[in-house]
N, C-alpha and C positions, 0 to 999 in steps of 0.2 A: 504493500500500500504506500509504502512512504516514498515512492519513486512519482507514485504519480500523484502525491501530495505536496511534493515539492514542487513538479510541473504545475498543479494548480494555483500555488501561490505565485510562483514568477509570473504566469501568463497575466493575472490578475495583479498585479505589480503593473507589468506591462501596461498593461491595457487604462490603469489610473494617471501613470507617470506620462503616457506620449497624449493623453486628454489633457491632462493640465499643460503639456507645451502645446499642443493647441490652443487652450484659451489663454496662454499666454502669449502666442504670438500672429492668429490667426484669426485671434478675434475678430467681429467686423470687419473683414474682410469682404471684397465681390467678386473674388475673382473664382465663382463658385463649382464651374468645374474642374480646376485644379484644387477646391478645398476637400468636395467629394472625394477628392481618387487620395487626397492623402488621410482622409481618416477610414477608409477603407483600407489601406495600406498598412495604417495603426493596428485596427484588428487582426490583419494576416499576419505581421509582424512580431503580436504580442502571442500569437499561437505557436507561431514556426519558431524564434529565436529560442524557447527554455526549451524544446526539444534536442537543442543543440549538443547539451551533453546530459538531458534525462536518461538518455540509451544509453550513453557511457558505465560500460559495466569496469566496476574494480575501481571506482571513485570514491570517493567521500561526499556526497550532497550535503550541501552548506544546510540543511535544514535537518538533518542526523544530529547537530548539536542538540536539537532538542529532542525529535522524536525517532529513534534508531531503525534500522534498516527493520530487521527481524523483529519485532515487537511480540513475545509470548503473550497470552492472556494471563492477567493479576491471577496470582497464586494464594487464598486467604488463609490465614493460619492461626489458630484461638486457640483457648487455653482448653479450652474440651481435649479428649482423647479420639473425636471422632476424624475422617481424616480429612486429608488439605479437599478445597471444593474453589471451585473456580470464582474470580470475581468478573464484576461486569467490565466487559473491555467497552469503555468510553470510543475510541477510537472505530469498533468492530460498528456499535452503534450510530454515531457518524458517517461512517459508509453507506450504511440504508438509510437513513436520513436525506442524505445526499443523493442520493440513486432515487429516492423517492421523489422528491424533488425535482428530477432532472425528469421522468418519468410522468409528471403533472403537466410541466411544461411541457413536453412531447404532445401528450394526449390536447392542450390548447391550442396549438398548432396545427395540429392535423386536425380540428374541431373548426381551425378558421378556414385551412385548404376547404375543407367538407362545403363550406359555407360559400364561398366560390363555387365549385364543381357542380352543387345544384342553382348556383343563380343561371351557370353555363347552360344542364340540363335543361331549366326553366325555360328560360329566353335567350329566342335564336337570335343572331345577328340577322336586322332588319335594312343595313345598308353600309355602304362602306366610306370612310372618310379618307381620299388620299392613300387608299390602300390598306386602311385599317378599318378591319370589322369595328361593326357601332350596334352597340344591344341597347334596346330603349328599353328602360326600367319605369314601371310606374311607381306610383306616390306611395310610399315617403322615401324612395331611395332617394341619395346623394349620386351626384358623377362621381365616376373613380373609372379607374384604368389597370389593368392588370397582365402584365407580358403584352401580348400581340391583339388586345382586344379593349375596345373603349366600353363601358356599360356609362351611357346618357342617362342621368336622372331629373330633379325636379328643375333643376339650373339651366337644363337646354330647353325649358319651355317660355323662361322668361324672354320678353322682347328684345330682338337681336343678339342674345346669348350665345345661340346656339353654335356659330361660326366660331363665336372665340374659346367657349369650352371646349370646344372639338379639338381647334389647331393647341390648347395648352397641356390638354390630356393624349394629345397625339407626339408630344414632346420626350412625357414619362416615357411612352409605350417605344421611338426610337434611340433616345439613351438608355433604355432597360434598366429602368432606378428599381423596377421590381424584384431583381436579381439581389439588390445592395436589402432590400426590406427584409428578403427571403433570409441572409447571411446574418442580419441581426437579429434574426427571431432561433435562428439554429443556435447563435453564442449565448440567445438570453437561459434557454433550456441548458445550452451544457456548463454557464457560470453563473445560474439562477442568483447565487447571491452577492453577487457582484451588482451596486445599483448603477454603476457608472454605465452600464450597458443600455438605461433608460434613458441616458445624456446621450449615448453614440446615436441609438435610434433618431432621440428625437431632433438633433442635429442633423441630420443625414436628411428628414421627411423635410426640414427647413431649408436646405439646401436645394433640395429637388424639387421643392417649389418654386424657389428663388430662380433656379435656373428655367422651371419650365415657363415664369411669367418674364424672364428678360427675354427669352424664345420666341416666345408668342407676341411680345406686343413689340413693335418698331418703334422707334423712336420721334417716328411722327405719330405715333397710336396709344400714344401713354396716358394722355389722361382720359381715352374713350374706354382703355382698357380697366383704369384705376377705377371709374365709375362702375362699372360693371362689378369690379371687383366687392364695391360697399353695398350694392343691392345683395350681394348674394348672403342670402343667413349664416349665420354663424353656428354652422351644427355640424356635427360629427361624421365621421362613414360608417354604413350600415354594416362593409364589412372591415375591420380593425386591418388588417393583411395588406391590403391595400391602398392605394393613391385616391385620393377626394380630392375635388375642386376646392369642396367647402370645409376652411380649416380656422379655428380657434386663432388663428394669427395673421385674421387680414390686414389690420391695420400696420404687422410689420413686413407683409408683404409688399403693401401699399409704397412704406417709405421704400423699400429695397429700390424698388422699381423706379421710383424717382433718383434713390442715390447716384452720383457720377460713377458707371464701374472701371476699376485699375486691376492691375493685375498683383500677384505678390512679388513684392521688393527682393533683389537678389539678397541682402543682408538675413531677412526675414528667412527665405529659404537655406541659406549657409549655417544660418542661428539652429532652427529646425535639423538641420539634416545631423549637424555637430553634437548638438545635445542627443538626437535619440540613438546615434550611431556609439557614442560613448557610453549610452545606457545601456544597451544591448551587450557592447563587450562586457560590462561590469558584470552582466545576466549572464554571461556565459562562461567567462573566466572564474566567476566567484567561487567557483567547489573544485577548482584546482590551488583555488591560493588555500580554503582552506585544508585541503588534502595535503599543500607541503606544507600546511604549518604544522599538522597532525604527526607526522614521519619525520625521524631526525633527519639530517641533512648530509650526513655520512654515513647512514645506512641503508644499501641498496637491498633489494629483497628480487629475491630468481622469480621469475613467473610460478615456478611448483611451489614456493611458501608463502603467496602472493594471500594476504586475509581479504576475501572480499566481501562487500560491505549488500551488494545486490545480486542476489543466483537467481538460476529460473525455479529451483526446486529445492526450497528450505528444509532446512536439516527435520527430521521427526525423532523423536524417542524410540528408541530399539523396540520395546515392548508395547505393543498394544497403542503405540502414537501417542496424542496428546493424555490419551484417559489412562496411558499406562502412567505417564510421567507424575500425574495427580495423585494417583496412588502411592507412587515410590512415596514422592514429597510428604504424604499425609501420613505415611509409616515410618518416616526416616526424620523429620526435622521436628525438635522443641521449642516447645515455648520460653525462654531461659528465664530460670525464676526468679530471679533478682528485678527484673525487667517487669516481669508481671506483678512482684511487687509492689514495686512502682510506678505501676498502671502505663507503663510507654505503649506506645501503641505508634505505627506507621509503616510506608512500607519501603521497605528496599527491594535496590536495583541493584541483577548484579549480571555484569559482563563478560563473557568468556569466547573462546574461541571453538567450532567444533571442527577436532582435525579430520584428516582424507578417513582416519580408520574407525573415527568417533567416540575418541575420548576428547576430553575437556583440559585445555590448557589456556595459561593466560587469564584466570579467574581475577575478577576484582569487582571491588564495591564501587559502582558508576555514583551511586550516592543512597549515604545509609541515614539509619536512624539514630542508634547506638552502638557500643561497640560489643556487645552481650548480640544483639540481633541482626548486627552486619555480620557477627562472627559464625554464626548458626545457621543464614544461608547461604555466606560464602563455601560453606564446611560440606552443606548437601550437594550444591550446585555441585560440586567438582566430584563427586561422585556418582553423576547422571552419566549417563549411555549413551551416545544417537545413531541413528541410519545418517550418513553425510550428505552433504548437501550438495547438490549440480548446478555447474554454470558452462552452456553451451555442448550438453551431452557428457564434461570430464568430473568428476570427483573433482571437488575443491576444499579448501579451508574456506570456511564462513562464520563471522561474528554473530555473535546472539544476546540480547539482552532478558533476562527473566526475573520479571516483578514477582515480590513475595510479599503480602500486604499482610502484617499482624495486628491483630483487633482483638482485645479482650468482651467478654462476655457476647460472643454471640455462639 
């Protein structure tokens, strides 16, 4: 898990750090199809860059500082004679939590597709605009646009309307801004909690407005177009997925249209390009610095005793797997009584190594409680068993971390 936990933090790093140099340096800006293609660019960017060295097997991932590659399930251990019993892996829970989540989103998505496919079913295209099908929807739909197809709503019936909704929604449908809607609705399901993904969208729908009313109206046609623009209601689209004529921010459609448009400043783009290009090395390089801060600097290690930190096929306990290991633990470690005396209570973590043949070397307390109860599971640990663990088909050494949680009276 923790490989693709790390992936999910940089990308979402990413994805915060190259928004905020957008709005630091692209702010109000008109130069709107070069703004579109670099925050799309943002998203691909923030996807592809932590991939860089998340594959990198036999690394150190700069987020192992906190939560280790191998992560056993909390081991609870009380002063009963009954034996060890598993605690709640927080983390195991997180996963479906998350999955669930991503799976909600899924099922909205494919609820808005659904929502489309039958307006498709519904209503045929009744004529064509310039080579784009035109479906006249009746009342209460809104215009919108979707790939290669206009759906006309209540805005092409008003006076003269109908020519300029047509040529602005025929705009979306050949720069294919439907394609950019589709991509933010994929990353909102797979970084659901990520909100900055509400800003890329709603930036992106701004933008494609902007550009499909500087499209549509000429520059001798501006203020026939702007008028037009304030008749039209200010309501929502029937389907969310979609391009609407009529959007919640006519009035800063209105000015866009008026502003003088420029393009972006070479400094602007050099500032841009510098900053995210320096951020990205940082995303990539960072779990190589910390990997040679981790290894002394004059000791080199053969490929055969190479401890790796990510395998395809983590070690298991010789007997019976995880429920055999619970058992050992629950017949083999004490509660030490001094400790119980004194009501301590916490858990330790302890680290070891399991080698090609499956004993345990290199045991240590990654962080303990006491020394009565770091001592006790340092003491079992190193007396566990394992089947080895694989990385690329070969038997490897692989590190392991196994929490021992002591809690009196349960």
């Amino acid at each position: 898990m923790t490989p693709w936990l790390n992936y999910f933090l940089e990308a979402n790093l990413c994805l915060c750090f190259l928004l905020l140099l957008y709005r630091l340096l692209l702010w109000r800006q008109t130069a709107f199809t070069a703004q579109r293609w670099i925050l799309l660019g943002a998203t691909g960017v923030s996807i592809v860059v932590p991939l860089g060295h998340t594959a990198s097997a036999g690394i150190n991932l700069a987020v192992e500082n906190v939560i280790p590659t191998t992560w056993l399930e909390v081991v609870t251990v009380t002063d009963q004679t009954a034996p060890a019993r598993t605690g709640s892996d927080v983390w195991y829970y997180i996963q479906w939590f998350y999955a669930a989540g991503i799976i909600f989103f899924v099922i909205r998505f494919l609820f808005r597709l659904w929502q489309l496919w039958r307006l498709t079913r519904t209503y045929r295209p009744s004529g064509h605009y310039h080579g784009t099908p035109v479906v006249v929807l009746p009342a209460p739909y809104s215009t919108f646009s979707f790939f290669g197809r206009i759906f006309l709503g209540s805005e092409g019936a008003m006076p003269g309307a109908r020519a300029w909704v047509l040529r602005h929604e025929q705009v979306h449908v050949r720069q294919y801004h439907s394609i950019d809607i589709l991509w933010i609705y994929i990353l909102q399901a797979i970084f659901w909690v990520n909100p900055v993904l509400a800003i890329y969208k709603r930036l992106l729908t701004e933008l494609h407005e902007f550009e499909a009313d500087a499209r549509a109206a000429a520059d001798s046609e501006v203020r026939e177009y702007c008028s037009l623009l304030a008749k039209v209601a200010l309501a929502s689209a029937d389907v969310p997925i979609a391009h609407s004529f009529s959007h919640s921010f006519i009035l800063k459609r209105i000015n866009m249209i008026k502003t003088h448009k420029t393009g972006i400043s070479t400094p602007r783009v050099a500032m841009l390009t510098l900053c995210a290009t320096a951020f990205c090395y940082f995303i990539v390089s960072s779990e190589q610095v910390v990997a040679q801060q981790q290894k002394p600097a004059q000791q080199e290690v053969s490929p055969s005793q190479e401890v790796m930190e990510v395998v395809d096929d983590m070690p298991t306990y010789y007997n019976n797997g995880m429920q055999g290991l619970y058992s050992f633990l629950g017949e083999n470690i004490k509660y030490p009584a001094d400790d119980r005396k004194r009501n301590v209570e916490g858990t330790v973590f302890v680290t070891f190594v399991v080698e090609k043949d499956g004993t345990v070397s290199g045991a240590s307390v990654e962080k303990g409680v006491s020394p009565g109860l770091d001592n006790e599971a340092l003491r079992v640990a190193k007396l566990t068993r394992w089947t080895p663990g694989k990385a690329g088909g070969k038997i490897v050494r692989a590190r392991m971390v196994l929490p021992i949680k002591y809690k009196l009276g349960a």
